[in-house]
C-alpha positions as CSV (number, residue, x, y, z in Angstrom):
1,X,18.5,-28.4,13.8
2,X,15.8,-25.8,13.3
3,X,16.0,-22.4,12.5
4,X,14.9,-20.4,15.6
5,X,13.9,-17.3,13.8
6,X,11.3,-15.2,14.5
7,X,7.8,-14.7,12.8
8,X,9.4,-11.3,10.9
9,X,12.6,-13.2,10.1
10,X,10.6,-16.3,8.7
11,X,8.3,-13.9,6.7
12,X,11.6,-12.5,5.2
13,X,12.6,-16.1,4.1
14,X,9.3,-17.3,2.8
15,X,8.9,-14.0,0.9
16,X,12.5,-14.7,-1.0
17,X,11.4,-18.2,-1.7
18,X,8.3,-16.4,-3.5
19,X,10.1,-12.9,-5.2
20,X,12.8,-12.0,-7.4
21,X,13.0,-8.9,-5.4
22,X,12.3,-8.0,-1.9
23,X,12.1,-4.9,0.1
24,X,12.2,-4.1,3.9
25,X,11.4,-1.1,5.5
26,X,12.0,-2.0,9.0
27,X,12.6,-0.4,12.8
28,X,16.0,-0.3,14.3
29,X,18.0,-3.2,16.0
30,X,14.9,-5.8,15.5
31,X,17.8,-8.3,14.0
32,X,17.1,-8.5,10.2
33,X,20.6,-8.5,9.5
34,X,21.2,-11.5,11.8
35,X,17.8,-13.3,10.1
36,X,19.2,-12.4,6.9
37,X,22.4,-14.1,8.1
38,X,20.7,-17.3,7.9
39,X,19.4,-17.2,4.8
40,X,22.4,-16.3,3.2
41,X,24.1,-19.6,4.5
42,X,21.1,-21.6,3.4
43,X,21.3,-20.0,-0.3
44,X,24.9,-20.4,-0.2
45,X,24.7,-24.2,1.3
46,X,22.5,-25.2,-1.3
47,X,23.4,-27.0,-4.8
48,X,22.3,-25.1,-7.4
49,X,20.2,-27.5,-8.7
50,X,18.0,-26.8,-5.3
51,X,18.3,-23.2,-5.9
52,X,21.1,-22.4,-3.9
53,X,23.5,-19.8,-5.1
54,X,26.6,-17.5,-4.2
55,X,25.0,-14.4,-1.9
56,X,26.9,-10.8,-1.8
57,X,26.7,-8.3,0.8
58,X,26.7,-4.8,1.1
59,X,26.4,-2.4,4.3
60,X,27.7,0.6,3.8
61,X,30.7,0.4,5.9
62,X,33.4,-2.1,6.8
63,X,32.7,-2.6,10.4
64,X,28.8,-3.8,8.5
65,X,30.3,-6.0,6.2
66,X,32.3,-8.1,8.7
67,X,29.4,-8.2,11.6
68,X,27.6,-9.5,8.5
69,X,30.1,-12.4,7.6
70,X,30.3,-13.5,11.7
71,X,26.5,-14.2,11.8
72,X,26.5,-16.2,8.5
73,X,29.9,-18.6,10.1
74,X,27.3,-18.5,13.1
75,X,24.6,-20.2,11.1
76,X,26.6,-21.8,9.3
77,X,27.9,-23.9,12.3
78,X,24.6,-23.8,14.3
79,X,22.7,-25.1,10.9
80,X,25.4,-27.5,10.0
81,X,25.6,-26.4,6.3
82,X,29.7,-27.5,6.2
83,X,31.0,-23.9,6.3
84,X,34.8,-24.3,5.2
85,X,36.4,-21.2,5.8
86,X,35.4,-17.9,7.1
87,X,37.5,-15.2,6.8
88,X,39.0,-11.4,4.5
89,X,39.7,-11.7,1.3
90,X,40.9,-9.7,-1.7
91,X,38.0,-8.8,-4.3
92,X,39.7,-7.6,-7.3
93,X,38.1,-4.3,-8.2
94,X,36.1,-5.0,-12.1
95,X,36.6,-1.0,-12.7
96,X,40.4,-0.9,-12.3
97,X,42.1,-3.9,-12.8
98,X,45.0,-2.8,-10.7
99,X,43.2,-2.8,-7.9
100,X,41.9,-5.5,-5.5
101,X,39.8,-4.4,-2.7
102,X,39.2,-6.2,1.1
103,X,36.4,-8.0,1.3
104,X,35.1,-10.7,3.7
105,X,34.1,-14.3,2.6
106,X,32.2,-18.0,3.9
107,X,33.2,-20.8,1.8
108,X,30.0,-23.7,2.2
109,X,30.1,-27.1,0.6
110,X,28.3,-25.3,-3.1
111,X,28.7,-21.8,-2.6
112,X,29.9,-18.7,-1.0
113,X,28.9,-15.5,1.2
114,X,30.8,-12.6,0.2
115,X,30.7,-8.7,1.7
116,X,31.8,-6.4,-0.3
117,X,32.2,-2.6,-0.3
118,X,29.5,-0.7,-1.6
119,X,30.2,-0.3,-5.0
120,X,28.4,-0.9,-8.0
121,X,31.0,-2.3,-10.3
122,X,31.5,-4.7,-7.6
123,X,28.7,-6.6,-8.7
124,X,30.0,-6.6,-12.5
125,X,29.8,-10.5,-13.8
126,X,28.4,-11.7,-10.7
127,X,25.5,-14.0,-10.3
128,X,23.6,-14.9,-7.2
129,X,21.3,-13.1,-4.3
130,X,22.3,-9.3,-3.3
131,X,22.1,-8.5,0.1
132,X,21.5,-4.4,0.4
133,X,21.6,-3.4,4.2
134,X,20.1,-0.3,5.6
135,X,20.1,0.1,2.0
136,X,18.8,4.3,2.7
137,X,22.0,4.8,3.8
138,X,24.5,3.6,0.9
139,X,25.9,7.4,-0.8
140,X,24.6,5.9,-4.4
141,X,21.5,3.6,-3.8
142,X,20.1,4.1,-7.4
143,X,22.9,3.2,-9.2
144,X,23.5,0.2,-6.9
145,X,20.4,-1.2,-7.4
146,X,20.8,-1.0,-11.2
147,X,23.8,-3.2,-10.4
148,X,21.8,-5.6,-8.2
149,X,18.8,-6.1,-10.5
150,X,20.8,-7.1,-13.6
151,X,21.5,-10.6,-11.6
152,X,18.1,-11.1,-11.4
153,X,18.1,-11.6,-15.3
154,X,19.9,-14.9,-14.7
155,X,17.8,-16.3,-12.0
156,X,19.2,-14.1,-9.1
157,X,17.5,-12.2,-6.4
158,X,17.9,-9.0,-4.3
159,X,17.1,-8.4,-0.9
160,X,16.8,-4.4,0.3
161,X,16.7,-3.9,3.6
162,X,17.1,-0.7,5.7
163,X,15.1,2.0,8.3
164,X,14.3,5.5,6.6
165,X,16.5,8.5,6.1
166,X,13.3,10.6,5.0
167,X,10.5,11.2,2.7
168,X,12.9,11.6,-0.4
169,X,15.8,9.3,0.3
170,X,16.0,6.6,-2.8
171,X,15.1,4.0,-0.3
172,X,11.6,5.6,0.5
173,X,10.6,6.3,-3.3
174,X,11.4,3.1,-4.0
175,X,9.6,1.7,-1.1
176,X,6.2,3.9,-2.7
177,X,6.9,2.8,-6.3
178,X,6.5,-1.0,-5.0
179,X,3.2,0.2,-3.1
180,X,1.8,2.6,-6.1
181,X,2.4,-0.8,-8.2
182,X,5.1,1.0,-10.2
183,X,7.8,-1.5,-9.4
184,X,6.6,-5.5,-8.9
185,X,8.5,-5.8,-6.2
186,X,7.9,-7.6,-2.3
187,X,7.3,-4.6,0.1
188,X,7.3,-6.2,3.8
189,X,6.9,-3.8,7.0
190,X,8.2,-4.2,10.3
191,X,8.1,-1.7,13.3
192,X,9.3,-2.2,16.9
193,X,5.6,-2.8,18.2
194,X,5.3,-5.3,15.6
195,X,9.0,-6.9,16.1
196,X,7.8,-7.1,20.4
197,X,4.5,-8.4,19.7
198,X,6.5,-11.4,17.9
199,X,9.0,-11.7,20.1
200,X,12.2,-9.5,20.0
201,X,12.2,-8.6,24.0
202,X,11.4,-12.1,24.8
203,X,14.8,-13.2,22.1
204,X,17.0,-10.2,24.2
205,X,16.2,-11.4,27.4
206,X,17.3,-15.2,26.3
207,X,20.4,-13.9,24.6
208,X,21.4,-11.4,27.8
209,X,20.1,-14.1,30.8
210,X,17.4,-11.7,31.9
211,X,14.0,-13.0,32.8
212,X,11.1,-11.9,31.0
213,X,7.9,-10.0,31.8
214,X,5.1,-8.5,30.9
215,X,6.0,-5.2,32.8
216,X,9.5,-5.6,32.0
217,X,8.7,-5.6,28.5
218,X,6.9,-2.2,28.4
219,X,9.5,-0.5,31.0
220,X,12.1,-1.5,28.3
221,X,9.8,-0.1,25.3
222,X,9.5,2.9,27.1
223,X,12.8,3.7,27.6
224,X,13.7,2.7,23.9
225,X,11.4,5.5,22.7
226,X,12.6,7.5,25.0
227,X,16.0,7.6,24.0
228,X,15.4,8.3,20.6
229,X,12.9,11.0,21.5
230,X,11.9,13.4,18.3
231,X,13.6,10.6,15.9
232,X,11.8,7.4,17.4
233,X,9.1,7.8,14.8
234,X,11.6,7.3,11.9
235,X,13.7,5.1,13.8
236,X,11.4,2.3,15.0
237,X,7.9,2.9,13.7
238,X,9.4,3.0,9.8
239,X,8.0,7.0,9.5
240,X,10.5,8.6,7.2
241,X,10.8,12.5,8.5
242,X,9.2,14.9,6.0
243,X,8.7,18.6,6.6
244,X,4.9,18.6,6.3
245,X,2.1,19.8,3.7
246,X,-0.5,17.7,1.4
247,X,0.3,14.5,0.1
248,X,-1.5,15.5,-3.4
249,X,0.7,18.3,-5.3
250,X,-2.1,20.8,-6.8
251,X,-0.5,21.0,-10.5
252,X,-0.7,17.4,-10.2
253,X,-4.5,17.5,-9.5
254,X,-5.3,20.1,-11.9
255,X,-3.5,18.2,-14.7
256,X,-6.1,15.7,-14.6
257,X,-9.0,17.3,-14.2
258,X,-11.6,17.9,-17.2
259,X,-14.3,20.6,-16.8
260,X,-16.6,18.5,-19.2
261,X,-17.4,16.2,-16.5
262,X,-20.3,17.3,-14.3
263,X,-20.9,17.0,-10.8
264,X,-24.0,16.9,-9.1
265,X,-25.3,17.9,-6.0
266,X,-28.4,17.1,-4.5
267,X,-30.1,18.4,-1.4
268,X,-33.2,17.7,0.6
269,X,-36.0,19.8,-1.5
270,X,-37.4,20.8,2.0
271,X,-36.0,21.6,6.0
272,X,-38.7,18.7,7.0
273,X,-37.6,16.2,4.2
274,X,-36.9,13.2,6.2
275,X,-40.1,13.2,8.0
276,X,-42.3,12.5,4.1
277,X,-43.7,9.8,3.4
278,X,-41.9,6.3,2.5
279,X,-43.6,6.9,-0.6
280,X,-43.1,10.5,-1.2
281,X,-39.0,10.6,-0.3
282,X,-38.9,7.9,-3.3
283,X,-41.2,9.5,-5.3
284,X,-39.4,12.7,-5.2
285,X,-35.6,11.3,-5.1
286,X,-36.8,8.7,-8.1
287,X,-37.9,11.9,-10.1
288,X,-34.4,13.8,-9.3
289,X,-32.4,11.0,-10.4
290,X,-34.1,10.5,-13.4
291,X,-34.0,13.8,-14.8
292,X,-30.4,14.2,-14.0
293,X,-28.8,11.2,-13.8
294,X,-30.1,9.3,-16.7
295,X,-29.6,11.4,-19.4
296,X,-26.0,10.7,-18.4
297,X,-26.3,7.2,-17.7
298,X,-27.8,6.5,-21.4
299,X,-25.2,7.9,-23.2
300,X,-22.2,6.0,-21.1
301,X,-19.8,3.9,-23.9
302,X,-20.1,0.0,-22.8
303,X,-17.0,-0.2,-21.0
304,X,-15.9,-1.5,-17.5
305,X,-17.5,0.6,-14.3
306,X,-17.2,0.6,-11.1
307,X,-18.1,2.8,-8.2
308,X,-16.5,4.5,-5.2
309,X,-18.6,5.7,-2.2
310,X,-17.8,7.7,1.1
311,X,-20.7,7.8,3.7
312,X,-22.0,11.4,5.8
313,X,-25.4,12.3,7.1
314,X,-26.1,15.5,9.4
315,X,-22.0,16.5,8.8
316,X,-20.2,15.2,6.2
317,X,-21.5,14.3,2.3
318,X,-22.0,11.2,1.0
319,X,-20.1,11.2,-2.2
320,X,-20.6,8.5,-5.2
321,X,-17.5,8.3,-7.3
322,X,-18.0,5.9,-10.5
323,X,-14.7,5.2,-12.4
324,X,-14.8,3.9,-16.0
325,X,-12.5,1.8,-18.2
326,X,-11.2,4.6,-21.0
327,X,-9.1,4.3,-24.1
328,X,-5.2,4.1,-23.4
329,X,-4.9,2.3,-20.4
330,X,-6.5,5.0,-18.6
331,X,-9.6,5.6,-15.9
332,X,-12.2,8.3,-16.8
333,X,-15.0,9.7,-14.1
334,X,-18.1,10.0,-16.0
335,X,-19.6,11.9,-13.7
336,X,-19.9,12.8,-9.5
337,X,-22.8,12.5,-7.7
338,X,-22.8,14.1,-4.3
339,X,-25.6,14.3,-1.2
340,X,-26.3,16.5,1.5
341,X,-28.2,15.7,4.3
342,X,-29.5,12.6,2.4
343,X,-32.3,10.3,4.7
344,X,-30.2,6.8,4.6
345,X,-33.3,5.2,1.9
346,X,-32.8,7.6,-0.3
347,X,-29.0,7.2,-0.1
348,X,-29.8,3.7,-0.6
349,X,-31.7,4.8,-3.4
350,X,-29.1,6.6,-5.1
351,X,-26.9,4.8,-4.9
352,X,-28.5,1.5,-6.5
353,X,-29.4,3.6,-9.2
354,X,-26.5,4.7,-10.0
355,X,-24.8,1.3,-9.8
356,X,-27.7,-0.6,-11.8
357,X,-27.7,2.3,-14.7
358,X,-23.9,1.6,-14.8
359,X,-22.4,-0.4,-18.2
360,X,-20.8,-3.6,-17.3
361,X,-20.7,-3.0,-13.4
362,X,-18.1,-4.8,-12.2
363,X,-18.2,-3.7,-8.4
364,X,-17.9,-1.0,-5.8
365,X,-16.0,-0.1,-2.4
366,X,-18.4,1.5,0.0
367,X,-17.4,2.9,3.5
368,X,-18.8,0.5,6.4
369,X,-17.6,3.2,8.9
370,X,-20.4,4.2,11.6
371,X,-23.7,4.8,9.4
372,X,-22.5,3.9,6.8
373,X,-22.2,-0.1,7.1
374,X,-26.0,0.0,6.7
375,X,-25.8,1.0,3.0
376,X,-22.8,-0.9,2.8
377,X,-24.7,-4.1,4.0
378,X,-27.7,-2.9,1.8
379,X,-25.3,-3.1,-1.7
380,X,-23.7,-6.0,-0.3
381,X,-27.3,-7.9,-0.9
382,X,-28.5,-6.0,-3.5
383,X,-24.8,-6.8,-5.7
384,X,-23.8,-10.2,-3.8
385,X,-20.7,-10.1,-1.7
386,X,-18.7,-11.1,-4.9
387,X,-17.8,-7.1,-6.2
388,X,-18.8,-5.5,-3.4
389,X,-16.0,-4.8,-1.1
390,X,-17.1,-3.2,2.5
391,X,-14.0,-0.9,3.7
392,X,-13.3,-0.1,7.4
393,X,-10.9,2.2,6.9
394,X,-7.6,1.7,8.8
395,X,-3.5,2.7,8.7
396,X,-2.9,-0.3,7.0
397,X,-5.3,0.2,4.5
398,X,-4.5,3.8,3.8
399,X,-1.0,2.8,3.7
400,X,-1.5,0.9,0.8
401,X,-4.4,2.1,-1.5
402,X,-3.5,5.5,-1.3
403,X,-0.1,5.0,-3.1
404,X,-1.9,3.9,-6.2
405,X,-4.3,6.3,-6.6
406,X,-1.5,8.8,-5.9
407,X,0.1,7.4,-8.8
408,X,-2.4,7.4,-11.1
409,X,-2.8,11.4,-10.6
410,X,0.8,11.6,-11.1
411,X,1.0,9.5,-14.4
412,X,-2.6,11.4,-15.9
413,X,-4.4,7.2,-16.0
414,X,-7.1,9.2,-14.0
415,X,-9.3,11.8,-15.1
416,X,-11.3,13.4,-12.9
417,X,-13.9,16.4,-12.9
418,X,-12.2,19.9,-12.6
419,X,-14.3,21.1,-9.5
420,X,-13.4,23.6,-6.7
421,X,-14.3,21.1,-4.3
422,X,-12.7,18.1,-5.7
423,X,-9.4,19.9,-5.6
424,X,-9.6,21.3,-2.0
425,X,-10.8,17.7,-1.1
426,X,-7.8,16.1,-2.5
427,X,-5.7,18.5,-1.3
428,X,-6.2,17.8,2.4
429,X,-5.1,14.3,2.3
430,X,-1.6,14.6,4.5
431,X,0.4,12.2,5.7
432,X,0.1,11.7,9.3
433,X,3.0,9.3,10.9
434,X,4.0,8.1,7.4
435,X,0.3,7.5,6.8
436,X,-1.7,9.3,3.6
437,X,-5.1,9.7,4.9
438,X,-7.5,12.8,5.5
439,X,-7.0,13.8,9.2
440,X,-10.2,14.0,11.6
441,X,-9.7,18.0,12.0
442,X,-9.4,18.8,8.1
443,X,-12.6,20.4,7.7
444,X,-13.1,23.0,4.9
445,X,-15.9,25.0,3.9
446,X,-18.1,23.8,0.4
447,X,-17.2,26.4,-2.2
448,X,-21.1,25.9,-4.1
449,X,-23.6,26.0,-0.7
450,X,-20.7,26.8,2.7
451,X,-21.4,23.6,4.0
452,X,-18.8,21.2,5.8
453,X,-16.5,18.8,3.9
454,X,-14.5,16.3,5.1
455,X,-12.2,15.2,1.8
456,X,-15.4,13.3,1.4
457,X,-14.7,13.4,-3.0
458,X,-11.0,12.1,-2.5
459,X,-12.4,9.5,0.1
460,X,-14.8,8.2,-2.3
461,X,-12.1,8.6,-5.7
462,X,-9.5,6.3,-3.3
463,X,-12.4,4.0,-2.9
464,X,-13.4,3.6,-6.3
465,X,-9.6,3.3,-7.8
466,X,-9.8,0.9,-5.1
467,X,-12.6,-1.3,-6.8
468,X,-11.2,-0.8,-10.2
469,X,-8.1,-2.5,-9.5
470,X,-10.1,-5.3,-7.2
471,X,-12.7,-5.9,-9.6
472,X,-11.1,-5.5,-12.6
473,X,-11.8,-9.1,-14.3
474,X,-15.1,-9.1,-12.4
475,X,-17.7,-8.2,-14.9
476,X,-19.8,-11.3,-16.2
477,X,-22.6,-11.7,-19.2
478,X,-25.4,-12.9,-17.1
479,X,-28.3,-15.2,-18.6
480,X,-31.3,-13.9,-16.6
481,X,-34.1,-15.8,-15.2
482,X,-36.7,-15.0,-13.4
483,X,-36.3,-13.6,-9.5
484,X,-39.6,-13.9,-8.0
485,X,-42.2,-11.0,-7.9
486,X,-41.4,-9.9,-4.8
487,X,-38.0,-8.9,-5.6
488,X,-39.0,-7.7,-9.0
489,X,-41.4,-5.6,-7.4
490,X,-39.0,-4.2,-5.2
491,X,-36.2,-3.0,-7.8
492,X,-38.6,-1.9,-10.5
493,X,-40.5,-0.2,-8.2
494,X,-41.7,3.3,-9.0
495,X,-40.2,2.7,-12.8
C-alpha cells in the first residue's frame, strides 16, 4: 500500500535516506510527528542488511511518548510491516541499575520502536535512529543530543524535530550552527503556509468528513492565526521570539576589523557629470581607477579572489566588496571600493576593473535588484555565467547566507577594513520575522560626506562571502587565444 504522506512528510523521509542527522524547525500541528510515525515503522520493519534498525523516541512527556507509539501500530498495520506487539514496557534505567522506568514499545518482524523518557542515559549502549520531538522543549536538549549523536558513530541517525521556544533556546542555536555551516547537519523548514500550500487543510478535512474549499481554507487559516495572536509568528511561521536589536554584536565587528585596509570612495568630479561625453566619463573614471586602484591591485599576493557587489544610483552607494583567500583558513578584504552617484558605464567600468586586475578571479555575486540587473547582466557576459552569480535578494536567501557570514565575524575567518561606515552598515542588519536582512527604513547618515546609506558595505560583504564559498574551486589556468579585434578593442580600450 502506499504511503499517503505529504510533500513535507516525504521530504522528511527522503532527507533521512540522505543524512546522518536531520533537523526540523517546523509550525505547529502540521503532523510531523504522525509522518515521523511512519518512518519509524519502516526503519524498524526493515532487516538490517536493508538499513533497517531499532528507532527510540523521545517527547518530552508521557502523554508524547505514547501518542507517538499509537501512530507507529497505525502504520504498522496500514503499511503491513508485521507489527507484533504494541504496547508499555519496563526500560531498565542504565544510570541506576535498581531502577526500571515505563516506557512504550512496537515489536516488527527485525526491529523495534521504543519511547522513552527523556533522559540521556537512556540512550546508553543503544544503537539505531533517535527520534527528538519538539526537541526546544526537552529541560536538557544539549546534553541529550550528545547522547543521540554517539549512535551515529555506528551507523545510526538522529532526527530533531520541534517549533521554537526563542532566539536562544538550544534548539534555535543549533538550528543557526547547521545554517552558518558550523554543524553538517540537514536543516529542513516548514511553516503553516507552506504545510497548506501542500496540503494539510485538504488532509484535515478528509480525516474530519468536511468538504474542502478554497474559501474554506483561508476562513480556517484565519482563525488559526487568530487564536494564537502575538505568538502565531513563533508558533506557525517557525520565528523564534527575540527581544529586538542588531543581528551583528559591535565587539564582534570591531574584532575583525583592520585599519590597514583602505577604503575608497569616489564621487562624480562635477554636478553635470553624467551628461560628458562617452569618451570623457571613461577618460576621467579610467584615470581615477588607475591612480588609485592599481597601485593596490599590483601588489595583491596570488591567491583566490572574488568579489561582492551591492547596486545604488541617485540614493543608495554602489559598493564593491572583493574577498581574498588569506593564510589560516581565513578571508581577508584587500580593499573597498565605494561609488556615489556613479553614471551605470562607469559603474560598469569599475567594476570590470576591479574584477580583471583581481589575482586568480574566481567569481562574483552582484545585486540584480532594480538597476542593478543591468550591471549584473553586463558581468554576466563579460565573466560567462560560470562564476557569476546574479542575486535577487529574497527571505529565503537571507535566511541562509546571512548565517555564514555571521559566523565568520564571530570566529575572526573575516577580516574586514575598520571603517565608521562599515561598522554602522553592519550594524543595521536586524532580524525582521526570524529573517537577518537590512530593513527598507534603516537609513543612516555617511560619516565622510552626510550622504544616505542603506547597509550598502554589509550588503555587498554578504554578497561576496557569498561568492567565496560558491566559487571556491572555480578558478582555472586559462590558455589564451585570440578573441577577435573587436572585443580586444573593447576591453583594452583607453589602456
Amino acid at each position: 500500500m502506499g504511503i499517503r504522506l505529504l510533500q513535507y512528510q516525504h521530504e522528511l523521509r527522503q532527507a533521512l535516506k540522505l543524512s546522518p542527522v536531520v533537523v526540523v524547525e517546523k509550525s505547529r500541528r502540521t503532523g510531523y510527528s504522525w509522518g515521523a510515525s511512519w518512518v519509524a515503522a519502516e526503519y524498524a520493519a526493515k532487516a538490517k542488511s536493508e538499513g533497517g534498525m531499532n528507532v527510540y523516541y523521545m517527547g518530552y512527556n508521557l502523554d508524547m511518548a505514547r501518542e507517538f507509539i499509537e501512530y507507529v501500530g497505525e502504520a504498522g498495520k496500514t503499511l503491513e510491516l508485521g507489527a507484533s506487539a504494541i504496547g508499555e514496557t519496563l526500560w531498565q534505567d542504565a544510570g541506576d541499575p535498581d531502577n526500571q522506568i515505563k516506557a512504550f514499545r512496537v515489536d516488527f518482524r527485525h526491529g523495534r520502536v521504543t519511547a522513552l523518557p527523556s533522559r540521556p542515559r537512556s540512550l546508553r549502549g543503544m544503537q539505531g535512529l533517535v527520534i527528538l520531538d519538539e526537541a526546544a522543549f526537552h529541560d536538557d536538549l544539549d546534553e541529550l543530543l550528545k547522547a543521540a549523536l554517539a549512535l551515529t558513530i555506528w551507523g545510526g541517525k538522529v532526527l530533531i524535530i520541534s517549533t521554537h521556544d526563542g532566539e536562544d533556546n538550544a534548539f534555535n542555536q543549533l538550528v543557526q550552527d547547521c545554517r552558518a555551516g558550523r554543524k553538517p547537519y540537514t536543516v529542513l523548514r516548514c511553516d503553516f503556509d507552506r504545510a497548506i500550500s501542500e496540503g494539510l487543510y485538504k488532509r484535515i478535512c478528509e480525516r474530519t468528513g468536511k468538504v474542502w474549499s478554497a474559501e474554506a481554507e483561508a476562513a480556517w487559516r484565519e482563525d488559526i492565526i487568530k487564536f494564537y495572536g502575538d505568538g502565531a509568528d513563533e508558533e506557525l511561521f517557525c520565528i523564534p521570539s527575540r527581544t529586538g536589536g542588531s543581528y551583528l554584536v559591535r565587539t564582534v565587528i570591531e574584532g575583525c576589523m583592520d585599519p590597514t585596509i583602505p577604503v575608497l570612495r569616489w564621487e562624480p568630479p562635477a554636478g553635470d557629470f553624467v551628461d560628458w561625453s562617452d569618451d570623457q566619463r571613461h577618460r576621467e573614471m579610467r584615470d581615477w581607477l588607475k591612480g588609485n586602484l592599481g597601485p593596490l591591485l599590483a601588489t595583491l599576493p596570488q591567491r583566490q579572489s572574488w568579489v561582492g557587489e551591492d547596486f545604488g544610483r541617485d540614493v543608495d552607494l554602489t559598493d564593491i566588496w572583493p574577498l581574498m583567500d588569506a593564510p589560516g583558513l581565513t578571508y581577508r578584504t584587500p580593499f573597498l571600493l565605494e561609488l556615489r552617484d556613479c553614471p551605470f558605464t562607469q559603474q560598469e567600468q569599475a567594476l570590470f576593473y576591479v574584477c580583471h586586475g583581481l589575482p586568480m578571479f574566481s567569481g562574483a555575486a552582484l545585486d540584480k535588484g532594480g538597476n542593478g540587473a543591468f550591471l549584473a547582466e553586463r558581468a554576466r557576459q563579460e565573466f560567462g555565467p560560470e562564476i557569476i552569480e546574479q542575486v535577487h535578494f529574497s527571505e529565503n536567501w537571507n535566511l541562509e547566507n546571512w548565517p555564514p557570514a555571521k559566523a565568520a565575524l564571530e570566529d575572526r575567518t573575516a577580516i574586514i577594513p575598520r571603517d565608521e561606515n562599515v561598522l554602522d552598515d553592519l550594524r543595521a542588519v536586524k532580524v525582521v520575522k526570524g529573517v537577518p536582512k537590512v530593513p527598507r527604513d534603516a537609513r543612516t547618515v555617511d560619516r565622510k560626506d552626510s550622504g544616505k546609506r542603506h547597509g550598502d558595505s554589509a550588503i555587498a560583504f554578504a554578497l561576496s562571502y557569498f561568492a567565496a564559498r560558491k566559487f571556491d574551486s572555480a578558478y582555472t589556468e586559462w590558455d589564451f587565444c585570440t578573441g577577435g579585434s573587436s572585443r580586444a578593442s573593447r576591453i583594452m580600450r583607453g589602456f
